[in-house]
ZAMARGU-4260 file (C-alpha; in steps of 0.2 Angstrom, whole numbers, plus 5000, padded with zeros to 4 digits):
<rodrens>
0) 4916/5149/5092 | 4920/5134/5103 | 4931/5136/5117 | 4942/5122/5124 | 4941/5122/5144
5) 4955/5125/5154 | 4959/5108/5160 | 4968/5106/5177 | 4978/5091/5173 | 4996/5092/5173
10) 5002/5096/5156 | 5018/5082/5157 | 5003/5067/5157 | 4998/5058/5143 | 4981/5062/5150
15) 4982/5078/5146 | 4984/5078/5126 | 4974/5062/5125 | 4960/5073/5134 | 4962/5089/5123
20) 4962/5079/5106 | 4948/5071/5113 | 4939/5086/5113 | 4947/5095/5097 | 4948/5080/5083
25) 4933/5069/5076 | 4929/5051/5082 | 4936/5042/5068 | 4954/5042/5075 | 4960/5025/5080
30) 4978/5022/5087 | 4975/5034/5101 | 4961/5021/5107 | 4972/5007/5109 | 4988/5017/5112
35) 4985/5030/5124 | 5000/5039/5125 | 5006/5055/5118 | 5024/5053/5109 | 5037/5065/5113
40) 5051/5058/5104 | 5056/5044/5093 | 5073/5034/5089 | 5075/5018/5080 | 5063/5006/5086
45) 5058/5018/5101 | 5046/5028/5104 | 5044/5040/5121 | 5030/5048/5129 | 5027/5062/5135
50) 5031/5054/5155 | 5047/5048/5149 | 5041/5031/5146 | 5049/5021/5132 | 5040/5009/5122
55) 5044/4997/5108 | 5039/5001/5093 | 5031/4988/5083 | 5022/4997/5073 | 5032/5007/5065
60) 5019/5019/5055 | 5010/5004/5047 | 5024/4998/5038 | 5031/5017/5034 | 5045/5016/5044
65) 5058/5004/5036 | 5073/5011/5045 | 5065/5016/5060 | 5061/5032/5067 | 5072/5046/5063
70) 5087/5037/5055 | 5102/5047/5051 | 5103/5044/5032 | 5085/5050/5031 | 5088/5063/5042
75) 5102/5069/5033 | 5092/5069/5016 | 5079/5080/5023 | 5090/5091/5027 | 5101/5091/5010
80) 5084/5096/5000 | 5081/5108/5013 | 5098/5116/5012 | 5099/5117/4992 | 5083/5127/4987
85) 5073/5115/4980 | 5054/5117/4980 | 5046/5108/4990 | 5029/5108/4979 | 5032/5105/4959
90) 5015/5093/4956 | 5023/5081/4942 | 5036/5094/4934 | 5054/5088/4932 | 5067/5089/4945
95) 5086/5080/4945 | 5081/5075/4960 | 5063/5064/4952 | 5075/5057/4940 | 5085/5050/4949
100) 5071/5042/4962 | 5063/5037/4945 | 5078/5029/4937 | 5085/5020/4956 | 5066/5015/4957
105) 5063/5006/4941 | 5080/4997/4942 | 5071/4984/4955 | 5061/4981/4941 | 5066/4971/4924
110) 5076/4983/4914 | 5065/4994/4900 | 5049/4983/4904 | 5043/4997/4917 | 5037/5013/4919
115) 5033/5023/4933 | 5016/5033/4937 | 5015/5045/4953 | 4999/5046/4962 | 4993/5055/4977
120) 5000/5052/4992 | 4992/5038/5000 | 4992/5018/4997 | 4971/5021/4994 | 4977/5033/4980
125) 4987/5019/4971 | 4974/5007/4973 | 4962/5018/4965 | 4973/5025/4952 | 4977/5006/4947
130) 4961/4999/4946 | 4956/5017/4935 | 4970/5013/4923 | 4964/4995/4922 | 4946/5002/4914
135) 4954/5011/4904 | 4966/4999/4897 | 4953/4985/4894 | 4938/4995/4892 | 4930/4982/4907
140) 4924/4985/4922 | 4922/4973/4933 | 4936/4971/4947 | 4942/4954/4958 | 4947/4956/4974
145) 4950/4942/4986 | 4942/4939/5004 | 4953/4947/5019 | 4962/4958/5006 | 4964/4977/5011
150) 4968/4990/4997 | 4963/5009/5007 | 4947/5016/5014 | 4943/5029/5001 | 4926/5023/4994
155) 4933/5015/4979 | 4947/5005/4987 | 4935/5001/5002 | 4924/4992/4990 | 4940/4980/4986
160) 4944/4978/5003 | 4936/4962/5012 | 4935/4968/5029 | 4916/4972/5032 | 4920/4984/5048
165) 4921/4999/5039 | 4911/4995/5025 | 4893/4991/5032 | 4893/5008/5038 | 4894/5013/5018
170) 4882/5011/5005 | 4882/5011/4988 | 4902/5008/4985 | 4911/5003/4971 | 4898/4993/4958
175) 4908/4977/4951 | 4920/4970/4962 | 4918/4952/4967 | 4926/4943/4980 | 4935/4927/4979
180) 4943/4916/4992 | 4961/4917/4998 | 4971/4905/5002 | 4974/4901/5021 | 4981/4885/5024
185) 4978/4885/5042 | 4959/4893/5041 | 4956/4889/5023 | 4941/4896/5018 | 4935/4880/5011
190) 4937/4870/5027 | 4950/4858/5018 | 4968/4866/5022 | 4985/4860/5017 | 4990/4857/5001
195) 4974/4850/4996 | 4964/4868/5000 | 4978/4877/4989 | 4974/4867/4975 | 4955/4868/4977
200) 4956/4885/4976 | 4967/4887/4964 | 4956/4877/4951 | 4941/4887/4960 | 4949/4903/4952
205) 4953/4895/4935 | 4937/4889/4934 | 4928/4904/4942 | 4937/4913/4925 | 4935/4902/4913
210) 4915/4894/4915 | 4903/4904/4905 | 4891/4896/4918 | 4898/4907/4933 | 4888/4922/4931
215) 4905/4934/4932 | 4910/4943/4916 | 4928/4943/4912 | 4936/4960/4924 | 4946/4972/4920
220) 4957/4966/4934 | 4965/4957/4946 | 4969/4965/4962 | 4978/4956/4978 | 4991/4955/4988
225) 5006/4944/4991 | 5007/4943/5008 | 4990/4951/5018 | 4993/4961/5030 | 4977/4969/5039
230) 4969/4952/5034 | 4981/4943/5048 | 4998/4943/5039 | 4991/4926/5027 | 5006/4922/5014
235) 4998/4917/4995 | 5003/4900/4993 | 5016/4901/4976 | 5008/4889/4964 | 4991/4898/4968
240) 5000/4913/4963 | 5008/4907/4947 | 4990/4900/4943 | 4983/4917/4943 | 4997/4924/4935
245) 4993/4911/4920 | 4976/4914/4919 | 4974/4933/4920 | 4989/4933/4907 | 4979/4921/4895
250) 4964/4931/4898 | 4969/4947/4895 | 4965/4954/4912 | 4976/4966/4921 | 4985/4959/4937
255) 4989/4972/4949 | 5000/4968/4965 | 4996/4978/4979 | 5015/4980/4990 | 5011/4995/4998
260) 5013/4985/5015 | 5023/4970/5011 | 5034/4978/5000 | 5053/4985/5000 | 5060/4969/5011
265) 5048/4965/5021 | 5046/4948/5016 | 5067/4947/5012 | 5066/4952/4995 | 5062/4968/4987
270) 5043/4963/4982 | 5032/4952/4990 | 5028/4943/4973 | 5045/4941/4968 | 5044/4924/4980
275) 5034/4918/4967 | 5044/4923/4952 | 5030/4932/4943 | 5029/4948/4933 | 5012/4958/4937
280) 5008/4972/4925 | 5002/4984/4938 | 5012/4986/4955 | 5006/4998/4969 | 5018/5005/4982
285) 5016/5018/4996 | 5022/5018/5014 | 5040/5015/5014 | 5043/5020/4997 | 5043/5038/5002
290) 5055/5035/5017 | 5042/5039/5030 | 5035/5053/5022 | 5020/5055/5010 | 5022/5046/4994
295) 5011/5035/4982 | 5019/5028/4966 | 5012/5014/4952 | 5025/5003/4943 | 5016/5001/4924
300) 5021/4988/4910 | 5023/4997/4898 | 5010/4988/4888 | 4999/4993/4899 | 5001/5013/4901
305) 4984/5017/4891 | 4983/5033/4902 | 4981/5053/4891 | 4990/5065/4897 | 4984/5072/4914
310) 4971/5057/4912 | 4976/5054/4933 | 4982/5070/4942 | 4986/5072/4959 | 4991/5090/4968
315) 5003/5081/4980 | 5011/5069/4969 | 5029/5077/4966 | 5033/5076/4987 | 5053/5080/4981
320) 5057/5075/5001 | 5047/5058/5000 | 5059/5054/4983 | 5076/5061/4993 | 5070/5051/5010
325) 5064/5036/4996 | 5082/5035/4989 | 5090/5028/5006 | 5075/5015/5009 | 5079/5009/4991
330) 5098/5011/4995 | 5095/5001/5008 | 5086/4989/5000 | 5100/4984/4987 | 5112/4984/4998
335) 5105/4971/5013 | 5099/4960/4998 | 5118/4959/4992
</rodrens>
C-alpha cells in the first residue's frame, strides 16, 4: 500500500491540495493545470479559495451552472427531495416527481411531436445514445460530423469530435464518421469568408449528399451543433442550417442537435437551433438540464423512437435531484424568455 508523505506545507495553501491530488489522482485531470487553486466555497458568480481569495467565475462548470453556484431555488429543491423520502436511485421507474420534469421539459418542445429518452449522466452519453438510435432507426451506419465540432470523449463520441488532441492518442475509434466543413465566416475553412463561403459550403453539403460520385453512402445521421463551443464559440450561419435541415429531411437521415452546451438560454432562446426556426428529430441535452447535477436526456420525434424496450439502459439515468434542481433551470428559462 502507498503511503502519502506528510507534507510540511501549511494546510490553508492552495499548494497544499494541488500537491496531495498530485500525488493521489491520475494525470489526465485538466482544470487544476490551468487553475491552480483549490475551492472552498462558492456563490453566484464566485468562487473562493482555500486563501480566501475570490475569483470570477467564468466557467461556470462548462456551462453546468446556469444560475450560478449554489442558487437558492436549487438549493432549496435539494433540500425538499431530501426532506420527503424519496429515493434518490430508482434507474427509469416512475416518480411524480419524473413526470413532472418530463411533462415541464417537453413543453419547450412542439406540443405531442416529442418524447423524451433518459440517458446516463453525461453529455458523451447522449451523444452516443443518439447516434445508436440513429442506426437503429435507418438501419445505416455511417455518421457526419462537422470540423471543430465536439460531442464527449468516450470512444464513440471522440470519433465525432474534430479536435485531433485527444484523439491521436486513440486508435481504432468509431468506423464511419466523416467530417465536413463548418462554417466560419471569419476563418472560413475554404479561405473565401462572408456570405460567399456560407454559400459555398452550404451547396458543398448538398452536393456532398446528393452526388453519387462522392464516394460517401448516404448516413444514418447528422450530428452538429448550433453554436460550437470547444470549437471557439463559431455560430452556424441560419441558411446553412435550414439547408441541412432540407436536405437531411428529403434524404431521410436523421438530424441530431447536440445543445448540451449551448443550450437552455445560452444563446437568448431556449435552444440554440431555435434561431434558425428548424425542427431536428433528435435533440441532446446535458449540463444545465440537470441544474448542476448529473443528468443526460434525449428529446426524440416521435417518428423516430425505433428503440425496444431496455434497447438503451443506463444505471444512473433516473438522478430524481438532477429532475428537481432541472425544474428551476427550466422555470427559469420560461420565465426570462416572457
Amino acid at each position: 500500500m502507498t503511503t502519502i508523505p506528510v507534507n510540511p506545507i501549511n494546510q490553508a495553501t492552495n499548494e497544499y491540495y494541488l500537491t496531495r491530488q498530485n500525488e493521489m489522482e491520475s494525470n489526465v485531470r485538466s482544470y487544476p493545470r490551468k487553475l491552480p487553486l483549490a475551492i472552498a466555497k462558492a456563490q453566484g458568480c464566485w468562487v473562493t479559495d482555500v486563501e480566501g481569495n475570490e475569483y470570477l467565475d467564468c466557467l461556470a462548470g462548462a456551462g453546468t451552472l446556469a444560475l450560478g453556484h449554489n442558487h437558492p431555488a436549487v438549493i432549496q429543491a435539494i433540500q425538499d427531495v431530501l426532506a420527503s423520502g424519496l429515493p434518490l436511485h430508482t434507474l427509469d421507474l416512475t416518480t411524480p416527481l419524473k413526470d413532472a420534469f418530463t411533462e415541464e421539459l417537453l413543453s419547450f418542445f412542439p406540443k405531442g411531436e416529442y418524447r423524451l429518452q433518459f440517458c446516463g449522466p453525461s453529455g458523451a452519453d447522449g451523444t452516443e445514445a443518439a447516434i445508436k438510435l440513429a442506426k437503429t432507426y435507418t438501419g445505416r451506419g455511417n455518421v457526419i460530423a462537422f470540423s471543430g465540432g465536439y460531442h464527449g470523449m468516450t470512444h464513440g463520441s471522440l470519433s465525432m469530435t474534430g479536435n485531433l488532441n485527444a484523439k491521436n492518442a486513440v486508435q481504432n475509434l468509431m468506423a464511419g464518421v466523416q467530417f465536413m466543413p463548418y462554417p466560419h465566416e471569419y476563418r472560413c475553412p475554404l479561405g473565401i469568408g462572408g456570405e460567399a463561403g456560407v454559400d459555398a459550403l452550404t451547396y458543398y453539403f448538398e452536393n456532398f449528399i446528393e452526388d453519387v460520385e462522392s464516394g460517401v453512402v448516404k448516413p444514418a445521421a447528422v450530428i452538429l451543433e448550433a453554436i460550437q463551443g470547444e470549437g471557439g464559440v463559431v455560430t452556424a450561419p441560419v441558411k446553412w442550417l435550414q439547408k441541412i435541415r432540407e436536405v437531411t429531411k428529403k434524404h431521410g437521415i436523421v438530424l441530431i442537435l447536440d445543445e448540451v452546451q449551448a443550450g437552455f438560454c445560452r444563446s437568448g432562446k431556449m435552444f440554440a437551433f431555435e434561431h434558425a426556426g428548424i425542427e431536428p428529430d433528435v435533440v441532446v441535452m446535458s449540463k444545465a438540464v440537470g441544474g448542476s447535477l448529473p443528468l443526460a436526456v434525449l428529446a426524440i420525434k416521435k417518428e423516430f423512437d425505433a428503440w425496444q424496450p431496455a434497447g438503451h439502459t443506463g444505471t444512473f439515468r433516473g438522478n430524481q435531484l438532477a429532475m428537481a434542481t432541472g425544474s428551476k433551470i427550466n422555470g427559469n428559462c420560461r420565465t426570462s424568455g416572457e
